[in-house]
N, C-alpha and C positions, 0 to 999 in steps of 0.2 A: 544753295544746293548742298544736301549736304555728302560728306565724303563716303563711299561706300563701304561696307566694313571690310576688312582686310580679309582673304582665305586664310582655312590653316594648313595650304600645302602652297608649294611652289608650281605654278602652271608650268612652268618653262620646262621644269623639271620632269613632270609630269608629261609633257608632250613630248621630251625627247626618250624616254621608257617606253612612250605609246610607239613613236615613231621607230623606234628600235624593234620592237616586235614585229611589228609590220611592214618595214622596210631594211632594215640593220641599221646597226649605227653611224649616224653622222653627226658628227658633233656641230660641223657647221651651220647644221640648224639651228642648234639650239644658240651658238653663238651669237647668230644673226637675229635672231627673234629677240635675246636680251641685249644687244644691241640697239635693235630699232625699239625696244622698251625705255630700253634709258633715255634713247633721242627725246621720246613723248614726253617722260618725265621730267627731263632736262629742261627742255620749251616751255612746257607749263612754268614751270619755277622762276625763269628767266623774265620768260612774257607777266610773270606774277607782277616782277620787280618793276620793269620799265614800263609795264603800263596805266601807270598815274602819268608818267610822262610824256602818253599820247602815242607810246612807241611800240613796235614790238621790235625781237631781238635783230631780224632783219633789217630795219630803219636804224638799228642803233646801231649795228655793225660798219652798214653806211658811215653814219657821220662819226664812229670812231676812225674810219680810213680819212676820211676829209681831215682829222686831228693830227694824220699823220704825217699827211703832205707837206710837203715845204712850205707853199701856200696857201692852205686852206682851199685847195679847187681840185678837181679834178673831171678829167674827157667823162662822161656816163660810159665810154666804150672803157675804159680804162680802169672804173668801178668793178662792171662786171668783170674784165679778167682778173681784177687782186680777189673778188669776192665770189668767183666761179660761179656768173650766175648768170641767167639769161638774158640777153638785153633789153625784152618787154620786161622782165623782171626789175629791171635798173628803174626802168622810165618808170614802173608804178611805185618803188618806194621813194624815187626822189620825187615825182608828183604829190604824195603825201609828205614830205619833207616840207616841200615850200610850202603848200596848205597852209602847215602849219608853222610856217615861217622861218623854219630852222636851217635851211638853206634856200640860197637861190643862185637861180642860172645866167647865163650869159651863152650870147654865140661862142665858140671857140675860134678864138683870133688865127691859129694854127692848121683850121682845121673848116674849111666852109659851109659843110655839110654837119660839123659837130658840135656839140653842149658842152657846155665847162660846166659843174653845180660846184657851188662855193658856203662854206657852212658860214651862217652869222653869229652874231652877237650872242644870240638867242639859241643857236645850235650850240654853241662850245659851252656856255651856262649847263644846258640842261644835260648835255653829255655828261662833261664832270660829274653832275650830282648822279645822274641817272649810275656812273661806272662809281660813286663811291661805296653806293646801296647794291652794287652787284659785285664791287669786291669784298664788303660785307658779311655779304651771303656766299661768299667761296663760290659764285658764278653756278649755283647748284649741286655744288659737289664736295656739301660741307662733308659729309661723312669718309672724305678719304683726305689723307694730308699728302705732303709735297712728293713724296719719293714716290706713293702710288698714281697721282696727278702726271706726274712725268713718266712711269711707266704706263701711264695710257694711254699716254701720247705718242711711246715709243712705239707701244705695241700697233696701232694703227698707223703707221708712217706707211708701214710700208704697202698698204692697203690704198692708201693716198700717191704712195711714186707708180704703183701700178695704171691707179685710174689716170694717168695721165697730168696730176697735178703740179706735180714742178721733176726737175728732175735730181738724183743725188750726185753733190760732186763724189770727181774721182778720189778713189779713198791714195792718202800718200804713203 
């Protein structure tokens, strides 16, 4: 397929001049618009890299959390809140996990009703490779270096303590 050619104006730009006229300005339009532009573009990039892997970024985000555990295990209830995601969401990428072998389950000894998923052999192998080729690629975001990397992550923090993500300690 091939890439489409690039415009020679900025949309975003463009529709926040449009949107000014006809509504006044709000900048947070246009933020949010190249926000969720980046996201797509990000994914793409990402999903570029880990998918010889059989992966997408979600599946590997997975079992980079499983990399982090003490164990190598973790509840799927326990996935979705470090990964803020819903818990049919959990059950379908570790469902494709074990497919494809990279992890598997057990009952949760702690827990009656619950699943432990546990990465193997085969999950921590293709992690590695898969996170050497995505640190590589600056995880998509070759065009900016480390101080702007961190101020983009400062700049949405707080966009994150609002939606209810974690909360900030008290400053001392």
């Amino acid at each position: 397929m091939a890439k489409p050619l690039a415009l020679d104006f900025d949309p975003i730009a463009r529709a926040d001049e449009l949107w000014a006229r006809r509504w006044g300005a709000v900048p947070s339009m246009a933020a949010i618009t190249s926000v969720m532009r980046a996201h797509q573009i990000l994914l793409g990039r990402v999903d570029a890299v880990v998918k010889p892997y059989g992966l997408t970024f979600a599946r590997y985000e997975a079992l980079v959390l499983l990399t982090f555990s003490r164990t190598g295990e973790l509840s799927l209830s326990k996935i979705g809140e470090r990964l803020m995601v819903h818990p049919t969401s959990v059950t379908n990428t570790v469902d494709r996990l074990e497919k494809a072998g990279l992890v598997s389950r057990r009952p949760n000894p702690d827990d009656g009703r619950g699943v432990l998923a546990a990465i193997t052999p085969l999950g921590r192998s293709t992690v590695e490779q898969a996170t050497r080729e995505l640190m590589a690629a600056e995880f998509g975001l070759e065009s900016y270096d480390a101080e702007q990397c961190r101020q983009v992550f400062e700049l949405l923090r707080p966009l994150r303590v609002a939606a209810g993500d974690f909360t900030e300690p008290p400053e001392q």
